[in-house]
N, C-alpha and C positions, 0 to 999 in steps of 0.2 A: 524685533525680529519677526519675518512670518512666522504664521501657527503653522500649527502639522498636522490638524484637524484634514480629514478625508484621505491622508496620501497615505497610497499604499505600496510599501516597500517586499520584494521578491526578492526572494535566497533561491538561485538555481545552483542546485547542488548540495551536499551536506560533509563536505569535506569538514579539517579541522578549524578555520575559522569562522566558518557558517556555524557548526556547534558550539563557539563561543557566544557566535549573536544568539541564538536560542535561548542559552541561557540566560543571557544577561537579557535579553527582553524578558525571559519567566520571570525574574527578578524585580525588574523596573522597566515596562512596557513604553513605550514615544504616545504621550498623552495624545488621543485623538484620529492617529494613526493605526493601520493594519499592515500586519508582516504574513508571507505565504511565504513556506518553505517548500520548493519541489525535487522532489528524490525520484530518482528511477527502480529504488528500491524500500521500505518501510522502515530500514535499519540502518546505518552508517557502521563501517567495518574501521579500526584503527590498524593499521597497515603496520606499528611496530610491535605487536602482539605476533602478528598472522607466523613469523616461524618459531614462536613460542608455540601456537597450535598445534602444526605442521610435527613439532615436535614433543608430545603427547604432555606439554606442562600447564596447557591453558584448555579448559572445555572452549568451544565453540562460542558458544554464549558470552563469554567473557570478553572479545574480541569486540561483541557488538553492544552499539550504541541503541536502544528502542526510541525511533524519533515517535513513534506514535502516544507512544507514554508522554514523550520530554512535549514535543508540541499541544498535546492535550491541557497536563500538568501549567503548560504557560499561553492558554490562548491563542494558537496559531496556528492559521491554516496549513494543513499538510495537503497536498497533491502530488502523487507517485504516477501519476504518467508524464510517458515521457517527452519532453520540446522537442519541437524539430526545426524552427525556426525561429524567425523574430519580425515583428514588422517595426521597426522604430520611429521610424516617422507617427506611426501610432501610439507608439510605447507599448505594444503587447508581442506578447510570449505566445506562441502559435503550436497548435497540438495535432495528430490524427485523428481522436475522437473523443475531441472534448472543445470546447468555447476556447476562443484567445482569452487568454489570462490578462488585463492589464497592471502596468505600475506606474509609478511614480518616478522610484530608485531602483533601480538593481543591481545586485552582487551574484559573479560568478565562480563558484568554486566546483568545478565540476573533474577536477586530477588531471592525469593525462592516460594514455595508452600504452602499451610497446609496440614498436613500431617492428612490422612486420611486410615480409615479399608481401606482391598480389597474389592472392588466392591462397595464403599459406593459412590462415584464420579460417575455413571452408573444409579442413580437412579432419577426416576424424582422428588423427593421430597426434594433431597439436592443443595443448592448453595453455591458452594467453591465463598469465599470474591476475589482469585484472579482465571483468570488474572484483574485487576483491571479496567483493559481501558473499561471492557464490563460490569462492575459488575452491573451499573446502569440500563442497559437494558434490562439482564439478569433478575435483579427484577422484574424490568414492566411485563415481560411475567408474572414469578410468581401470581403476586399480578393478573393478569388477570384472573387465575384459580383460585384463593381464592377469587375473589367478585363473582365466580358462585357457592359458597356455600352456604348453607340453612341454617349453624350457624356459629358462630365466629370463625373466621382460629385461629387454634395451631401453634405457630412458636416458635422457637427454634434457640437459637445463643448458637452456640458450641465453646468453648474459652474462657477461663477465663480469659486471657491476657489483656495486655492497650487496646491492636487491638481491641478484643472481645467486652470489655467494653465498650467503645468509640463507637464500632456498635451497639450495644445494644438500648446504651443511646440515639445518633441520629436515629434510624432504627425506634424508635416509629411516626416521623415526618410524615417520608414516608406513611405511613402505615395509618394513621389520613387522611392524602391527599386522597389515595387510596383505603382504606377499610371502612372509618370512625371508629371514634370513638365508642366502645365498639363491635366494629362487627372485632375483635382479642383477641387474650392471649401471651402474649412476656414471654421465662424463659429465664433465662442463665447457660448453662453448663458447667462446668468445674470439669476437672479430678484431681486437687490439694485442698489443704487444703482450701486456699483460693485464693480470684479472686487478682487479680493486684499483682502479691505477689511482683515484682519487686519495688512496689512501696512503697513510707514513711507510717507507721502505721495513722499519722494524713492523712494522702493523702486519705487512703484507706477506712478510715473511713467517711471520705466525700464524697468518689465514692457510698460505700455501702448505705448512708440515700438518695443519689440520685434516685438508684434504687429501693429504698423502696417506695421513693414517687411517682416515675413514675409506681408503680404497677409491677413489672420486680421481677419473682420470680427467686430467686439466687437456684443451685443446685450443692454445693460442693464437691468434692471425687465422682464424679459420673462419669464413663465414656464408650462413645458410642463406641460396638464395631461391630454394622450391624444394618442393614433395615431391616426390613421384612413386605412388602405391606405397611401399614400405620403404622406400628409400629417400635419407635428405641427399640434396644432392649442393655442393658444395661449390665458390666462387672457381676454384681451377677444374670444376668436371668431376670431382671424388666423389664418391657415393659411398654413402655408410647404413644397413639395415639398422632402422630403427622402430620400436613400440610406440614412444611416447616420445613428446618433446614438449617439456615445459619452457615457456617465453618469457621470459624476462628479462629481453633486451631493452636497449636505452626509453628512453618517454619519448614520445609525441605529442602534439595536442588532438584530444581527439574529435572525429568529423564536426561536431555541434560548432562550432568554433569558426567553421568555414562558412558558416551559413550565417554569422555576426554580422559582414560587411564593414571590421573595425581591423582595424591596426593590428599588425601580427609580427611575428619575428620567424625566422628562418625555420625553425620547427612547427611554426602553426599560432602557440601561444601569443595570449593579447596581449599588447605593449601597455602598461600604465606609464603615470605618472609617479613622485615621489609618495603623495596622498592614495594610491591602490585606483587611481580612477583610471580609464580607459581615455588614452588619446585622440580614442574619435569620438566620444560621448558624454558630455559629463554628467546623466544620470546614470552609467553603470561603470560599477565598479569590478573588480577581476584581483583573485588572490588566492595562494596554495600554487600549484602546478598553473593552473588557468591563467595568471597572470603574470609580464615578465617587464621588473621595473628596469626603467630606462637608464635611472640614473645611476642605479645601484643594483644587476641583474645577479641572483643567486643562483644557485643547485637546488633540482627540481627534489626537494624533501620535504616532509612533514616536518621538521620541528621549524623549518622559518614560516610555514601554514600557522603553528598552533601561536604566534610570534607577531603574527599579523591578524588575529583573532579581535584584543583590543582595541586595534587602531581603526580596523573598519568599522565595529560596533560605533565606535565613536565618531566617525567620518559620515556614517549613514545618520546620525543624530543630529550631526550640523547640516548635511545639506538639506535635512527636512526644515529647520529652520534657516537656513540661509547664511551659515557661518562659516566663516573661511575653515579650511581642512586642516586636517592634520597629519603631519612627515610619519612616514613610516623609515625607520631606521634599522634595518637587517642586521644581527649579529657578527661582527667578523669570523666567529669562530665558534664552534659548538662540540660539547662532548658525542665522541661515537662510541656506541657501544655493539658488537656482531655478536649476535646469541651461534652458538658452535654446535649447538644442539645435542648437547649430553652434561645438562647444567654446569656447564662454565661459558665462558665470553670474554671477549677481547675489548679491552676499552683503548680508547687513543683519544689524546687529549694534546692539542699543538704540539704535536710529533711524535710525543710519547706515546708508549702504550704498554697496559701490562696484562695479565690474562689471570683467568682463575673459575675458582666459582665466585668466590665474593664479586667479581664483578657482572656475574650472569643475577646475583641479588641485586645488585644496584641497578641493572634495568630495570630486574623487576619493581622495583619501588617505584622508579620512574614511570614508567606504563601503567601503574597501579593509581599511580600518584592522579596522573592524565584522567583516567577512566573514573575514577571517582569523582571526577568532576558532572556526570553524564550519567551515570548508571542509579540504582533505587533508591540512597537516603536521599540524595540532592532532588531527584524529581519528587519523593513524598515528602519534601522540605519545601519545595514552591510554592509562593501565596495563590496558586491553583487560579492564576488570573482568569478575569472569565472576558477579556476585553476581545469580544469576536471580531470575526472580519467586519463587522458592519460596526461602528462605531455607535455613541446615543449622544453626538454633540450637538446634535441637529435642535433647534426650537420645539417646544409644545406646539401639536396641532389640536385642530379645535378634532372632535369627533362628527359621529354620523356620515351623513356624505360627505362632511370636511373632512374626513378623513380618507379619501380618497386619492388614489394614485394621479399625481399633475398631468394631464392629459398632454401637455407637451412633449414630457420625458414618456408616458407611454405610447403614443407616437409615433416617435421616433424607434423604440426598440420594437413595435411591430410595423415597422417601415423596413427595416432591418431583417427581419423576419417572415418578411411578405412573399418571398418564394417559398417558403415552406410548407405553408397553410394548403390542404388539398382545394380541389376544385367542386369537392360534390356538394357545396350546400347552397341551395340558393339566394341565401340572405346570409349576413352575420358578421363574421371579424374581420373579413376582406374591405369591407365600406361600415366596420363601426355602427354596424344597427343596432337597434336595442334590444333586439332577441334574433335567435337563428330558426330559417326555415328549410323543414327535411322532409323531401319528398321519401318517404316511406313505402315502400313499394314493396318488400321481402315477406313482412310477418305481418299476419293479423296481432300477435302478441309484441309488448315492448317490455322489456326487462330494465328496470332500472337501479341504480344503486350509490350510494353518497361515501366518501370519507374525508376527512379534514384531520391534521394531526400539527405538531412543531415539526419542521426539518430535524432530524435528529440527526446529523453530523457535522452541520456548518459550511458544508461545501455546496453551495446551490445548484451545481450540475449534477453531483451525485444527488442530492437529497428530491432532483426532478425527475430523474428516472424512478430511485425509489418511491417516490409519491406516485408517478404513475403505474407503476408494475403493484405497486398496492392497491391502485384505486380498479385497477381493470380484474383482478382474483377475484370477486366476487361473484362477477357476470362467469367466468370462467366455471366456479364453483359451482353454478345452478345451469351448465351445461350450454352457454349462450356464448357470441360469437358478438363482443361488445364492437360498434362503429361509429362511435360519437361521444364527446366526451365536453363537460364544460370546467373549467377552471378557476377556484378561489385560492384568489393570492393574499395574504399579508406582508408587505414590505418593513422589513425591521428599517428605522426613523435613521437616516444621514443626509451628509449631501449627495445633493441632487443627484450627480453624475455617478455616485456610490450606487442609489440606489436603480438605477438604470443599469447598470453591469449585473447587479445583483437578477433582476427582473429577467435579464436577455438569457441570463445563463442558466438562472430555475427554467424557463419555457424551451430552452434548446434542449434541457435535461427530459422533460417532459417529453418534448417533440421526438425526441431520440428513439424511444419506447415506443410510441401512439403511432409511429410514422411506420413503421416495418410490420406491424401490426394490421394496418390497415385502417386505423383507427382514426377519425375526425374532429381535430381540436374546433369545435363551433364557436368558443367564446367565453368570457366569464367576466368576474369583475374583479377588483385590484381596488385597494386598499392601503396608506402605511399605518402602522403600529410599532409598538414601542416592541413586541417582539414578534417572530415571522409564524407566518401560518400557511398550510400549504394543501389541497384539495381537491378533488375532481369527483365532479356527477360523470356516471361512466350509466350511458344508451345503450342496449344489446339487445340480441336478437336471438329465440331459440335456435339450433342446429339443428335438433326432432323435434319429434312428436311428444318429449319430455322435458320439462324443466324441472329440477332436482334440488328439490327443496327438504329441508328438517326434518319431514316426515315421514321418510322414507324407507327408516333403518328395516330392515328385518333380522327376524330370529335367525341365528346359527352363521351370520355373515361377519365373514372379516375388519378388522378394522386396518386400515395401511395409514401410514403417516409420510408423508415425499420428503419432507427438511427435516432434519433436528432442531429439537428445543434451545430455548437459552437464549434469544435474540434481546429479550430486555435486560438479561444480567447481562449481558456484555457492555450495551449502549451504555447502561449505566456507569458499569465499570470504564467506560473511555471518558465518562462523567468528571470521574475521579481517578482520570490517570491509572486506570488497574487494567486497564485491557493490554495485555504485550501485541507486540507487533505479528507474530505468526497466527493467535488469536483472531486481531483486526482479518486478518489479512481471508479468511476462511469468513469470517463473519458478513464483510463485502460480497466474496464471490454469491455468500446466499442471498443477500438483499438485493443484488443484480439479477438473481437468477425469476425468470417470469413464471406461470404456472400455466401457460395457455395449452399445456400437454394433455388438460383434460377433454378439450375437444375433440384428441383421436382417444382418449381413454373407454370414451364412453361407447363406443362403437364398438368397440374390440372385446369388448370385458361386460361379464354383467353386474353394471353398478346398481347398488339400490341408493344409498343415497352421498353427498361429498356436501363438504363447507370447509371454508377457509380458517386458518388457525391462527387468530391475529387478537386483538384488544385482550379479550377475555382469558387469556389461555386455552389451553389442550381439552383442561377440564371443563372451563365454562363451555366454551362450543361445544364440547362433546354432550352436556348434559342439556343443552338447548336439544339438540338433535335426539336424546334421550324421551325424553319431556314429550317433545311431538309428537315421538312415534310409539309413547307407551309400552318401552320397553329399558331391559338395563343393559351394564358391560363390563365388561372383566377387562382390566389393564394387566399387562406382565413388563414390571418396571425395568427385567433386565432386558426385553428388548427393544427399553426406548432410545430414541438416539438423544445425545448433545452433542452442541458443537465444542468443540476444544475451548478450556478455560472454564466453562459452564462447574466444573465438580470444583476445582483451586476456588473460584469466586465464594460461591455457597459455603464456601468453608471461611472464609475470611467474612461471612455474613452480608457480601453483598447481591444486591438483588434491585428488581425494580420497585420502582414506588406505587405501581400497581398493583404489584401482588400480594398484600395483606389484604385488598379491596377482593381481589378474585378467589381468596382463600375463605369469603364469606361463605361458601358451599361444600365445605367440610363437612357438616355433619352428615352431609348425603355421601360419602365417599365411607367405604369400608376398606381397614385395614390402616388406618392412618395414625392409628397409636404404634403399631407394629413397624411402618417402615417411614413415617414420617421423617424422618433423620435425614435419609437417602437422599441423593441429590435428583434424581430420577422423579421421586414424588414431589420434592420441592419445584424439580422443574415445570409441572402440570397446573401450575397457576401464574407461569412467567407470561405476561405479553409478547404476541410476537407484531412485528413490522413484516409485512411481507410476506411472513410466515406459509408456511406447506400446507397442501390439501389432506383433509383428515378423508379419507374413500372408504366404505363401505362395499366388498365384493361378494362372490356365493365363495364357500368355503373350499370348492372344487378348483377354484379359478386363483387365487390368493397367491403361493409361490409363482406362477406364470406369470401375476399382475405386478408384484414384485419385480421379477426377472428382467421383465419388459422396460419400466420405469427407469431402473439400473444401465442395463444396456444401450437403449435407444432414447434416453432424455438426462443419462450422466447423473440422476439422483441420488441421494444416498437414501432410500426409499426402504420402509420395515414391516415387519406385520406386527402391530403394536396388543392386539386383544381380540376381543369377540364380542359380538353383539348376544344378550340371554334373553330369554322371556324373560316379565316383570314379575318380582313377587315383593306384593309391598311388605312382608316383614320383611326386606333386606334391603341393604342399601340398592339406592340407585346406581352405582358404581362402584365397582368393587377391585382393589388392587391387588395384584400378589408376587 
């Protein structure tokens, strides 16, 4: 059989049979092979929980899935932006503001929609049930504008379906919590004869006396087909004042689908085969709502998704090797169970059905049953595979300059790249010279400054921006207006064509940054190694008459910090699967976030001196800048910031492997028998990546400089201490 050495297999989407493959790659990885999983959101919501939530028996949390854990935990690239298209002839996956992703195979399980009038999703009085991962919060805002009314909110659940029903019946919960009781009116709409119609006549007769008791007026053959201000307005012309209207009518496929160029069926969804593959392509496959078999078409549910979990894990295993497929066979029949939302539930079982609370437990076991498969023993139970995107099947190369990037494959991707590159240098990576020539013309002074680090997240478009937003903070630091920049790349060892995708998408990540900036990729050199390295000499130019260097602090001046601490216990914690996904998610926005704010800082404010908060820690830089300028400072640990997770982590003792190394300058800190403990002081020795400007201002100027930071650059920005004269009986630094 062919190997499966280099191919790389994409999961768009993380419905429930994408969660199977995840795991069962955590598990036992496709020798040679890389898998991307891409989400529109960090999380995956299980959709038979959601009106157990609704219905105050499930936290929020429980509902979801952490892919940033589960994909860590098992080696796999995650990417949460969102596809908007496809080129297939290429084989890549097309983004707004990110490199085409390519593959090999791909699996689409990306749900469906409710289908709704034009312009009914635009209005602020309607809330579509999905995407589901946000449907909870999405309410809370709702429910905020309906307890500012002066009589009981009108709400409306559109849908007559199980979905529908099932919101209905749990959405009174929420609603009691939030509005109280009687200060609402619940109906349910539906466009058919009647509600559940899928369901047994006894079923549906016990759904109906439900909604009869709960007050939930039913409204059959009725259906919406526009808003107008506070009014729906109705297929014969009736108009009804309504607050809210929750959507949960039938499924659609939603728009991504249309932009396939594959086989579809009368709703949108792609047509497979018996084996989950698509009609028009036999590298991508389609399953969950996403896909709709030919031979044997089902009801668009999760439990024939969680059903077709193993078959595609398996199908995607043979066609990397080249092996006939395997039949997916849908269940004829399957237990339903409708939570009623006051702990009991309705089960039906080929026609029968009985009701109770014992069988509102028998879901829950089942949901319970499901999620256990997904949530923390199982991911702290993974062999924590470490098999990256870039695989190591590749041959030993020799080293030195044999270990340099094949000039063909590098090339070609800056062939690829050759509109990018600006025009101001007159020599360099546009014709491949062996050095770049810069007519200089601005400053008598040139600021220069070096970093090299590992990618630390595995995604080579993010990890190229963050190399350059890191590499260019320095110059930023010392008040200079960087315009030139060169680049040292390490390629981690695969084939060829791996490592080309790898190359194009670290330098788009790069370019992404350096390009808005104004900044001039000149050139660099490129390398493979067994693992990636990533760099940039960054050129700059004073802005004044000052560059703002270490020695600058003065007495009685503020000390401000722009980011929160914690950037290396988190990394680490994504190390080891401990970073949760709302965690990540705050952790990105600050490694995205650039510091070129200092070049209006300095103008505005009087700075004495800034440097950037990165390798060393808070402490190590802070006492460089100490050290220079012969003098000390008082830290006040309750107003240091971290970023979320930072205090959980330190307590479970994780941290970076840095910071016993940057804790070597302890004995110059006072006060560290007393609050050592603290997550605050533990934090002042973490490395950061990208880390925030540590600013120095006059003591007059501090809240303003504050304010400012907050308001007009979105910071979470503090006044962390004070600059003291020195007295050498005390410490250098003093905490309290």
């Amino acid at each position: 059989m062919p190997n499966s050495s280099g191919k790389q297999i994409v999961l768009l989407g993380a419905g429930h049979a994408h969660l199977y493959a995840l795991r069962a790659w955590g598990m036992q990885p496709i020798a040679g092979a890389s898998l991307v999983c891409i989400s529109d959101f960090p999380y995956s919501a299980y959709s038979g929980m959601l009106p157990g939530v609704l219905a105050g028996e499930y936290l929020r949390e429980e509902m979801r899935i952490d892919l940033v854990r589960l994909c860590a935990a098992s080696g796999i690239r995650l990417v949460t932006d969102p596809v908007v298209s496809i080129d297939r002839a290429g084989r890549h996956l097309l983004f707004d503001d990110r490199p085409p992703l390519d593959y090999d195979f791909l699996s689409i399980n990306v749900g469906s929609v409710p289908r709704m009038p034009p312009g009914m999703a635009s209005s602020d009085r309607v809330l579509p049930i999905k995407p589901m991962q946000t449907f909870p919060e999405r309410l809370d805002d709702h429910c905020g504008r309906l307890r500012r009314l002066a009589r009981p909110a009108r709400i409306a659940v559109c849908g007559g379906g199980v979905g529908g029903v099932e919101t209905a019946l749990c959405l009174g919960k929420t609603l009691e919590a939030s509005l109280e009781r009687g200060r609402y009116t619940l109906e349910l709409i539906h466009a058919g004869e009647r509600i559940a119609s899928e369901l047994a006549t006894g079923t549906r007769r016990r759904i109906e006396a439900e909604l009869q008791r709960q007050s939930i007026r039913v409204r059959p053959r009725t259906r919406i087909v526009r808003i107008e201000g506070a009014e729906i307005v109705f297929e014969d012309d009736e108009r009804e004042e309504v607050d809210l209207v929750v959507w949960a009518a039938d499924a659609v496929a939603p728009p991504l689908l249309e932009c396939f160029d594959l086989p579809r069926d009368e709703r949108g969804f792609l047509r497979t085969d018996a084996s989950l593959r698509s009609l028009g392509d036999a590298r991508i496959f389609a399953v969950g709502d996403a896909g709709t078999s030919t031979e044997r078409p089902t009801p668009k549910a999760g439990v024939y998704s969680v059903r077709q979990g193993p078959v595609l894990w398996d199908n995607l295993l043979r066609a990397c090797e080249g092996a006939p497929l395997r039949r997916y066979r849908p269940q004829s029949g399957f237990l339903k169970l409708i939570n009623l939302g006051d702990s009991r539930a309705v089960a039906e079982y080929k026609g029968f059905s009985l009701q109770g609370q014992w069988c509102r437990r028998w879901k829950d076991r089942i949901d319970r049953k499901f999620m256990s498969m997904y949530q923390d023993p199982v991911v702290d139970a993974l062999p924590m595979s470490r098999n990256s995107s870039l695989s190591r099947t590749a041959p030993e190369r020799c080293r030195g300059c044999g270990g340099k990037a094949p000039s063909t494959m590098l090339g070609e991707v800056l062939e690829r790249l050759h509109g990018e590159f600006s025009d101001g240098i007159a020599a360099g990576i546009r014709n491949a010279d062996d050095a770049a020539v810069i007519d200089w013309k601005v400053s008598s002074k040139l600021v220069a400054s070096t970093d090299l680090f590992v990618p630390p997240l595995g995604d080579a478009w993010l990890d190229g921006r963050i190399a350059a937003l890191h590499s260019l903070s320095d110059a930023y630091a010392m008040g200079s207006r960087p315009t030139a920049a060169l680049i040292q790349i390490a390629i981690p060892e695969d084939a060829e064509s791996r490592e080309a995708a790898w190359l194009e998408e670290t330098l788009r990540g790069v370019l992404r940054e350096l390009s808005p900036r104004n900044v001039t990729l000149l050139g660099g050199h490129t390398l493979v190694a067994q693992e990636p390295l990533l760099g940039l000499t960054i050129l700059a130019e004073p802005v004044g008459s000052r560059i703002y260097g270490n020695d600058q602090l003065r007495v009685g001046d503020r000390l401000i910090l722009t980011k929160p601490l914690g950037v290396g216990i988190l990394l680490r914690a994504r190390m080891l699967a401990r970073c949760r996904w709302d965690w990540y998610a705050t952790l990105l926005d600050g490694l995205l976030l650039g510091n070129e704010f200092a070049l209006e800082l300095v103008p505005r404010f009087d700075v004495g001196s800034m440097t950037d908060v990165t390798g060393f820690g808070l402490a190590g830089h802070l006492r460089e800048q100490l050290l220079a300028s012969s003098v000390s400072a008082t830290l006040r640990l309750d107003a240091m910031p971290l970023l979320p997770g930072v205090e959980e982590l330190l307590e479970e003792e994780i941290e970076s492997t840095l910071a016993p190394s940057n804790r070597s300058i302890e004995q110059e800190i006072g006060g560290a028998e007393k609050f050592g403990h603290r997550s605050e002081y533990r934090a002042l020795f973490d490395p950061q990546t990208n880390g925030g400007l540590l600013v120095s201002v006059r003591a007059s100027e501090s809240a303003d400089c504050v304010a400012w930071l907050q308001a007009e650059w979105g910071l979470p920005a503090s006044e962390i201490g004070e600059v003291r004269v020195l007295d050498p009986a005390e410490p250098r630094i003093c905490v309290e």
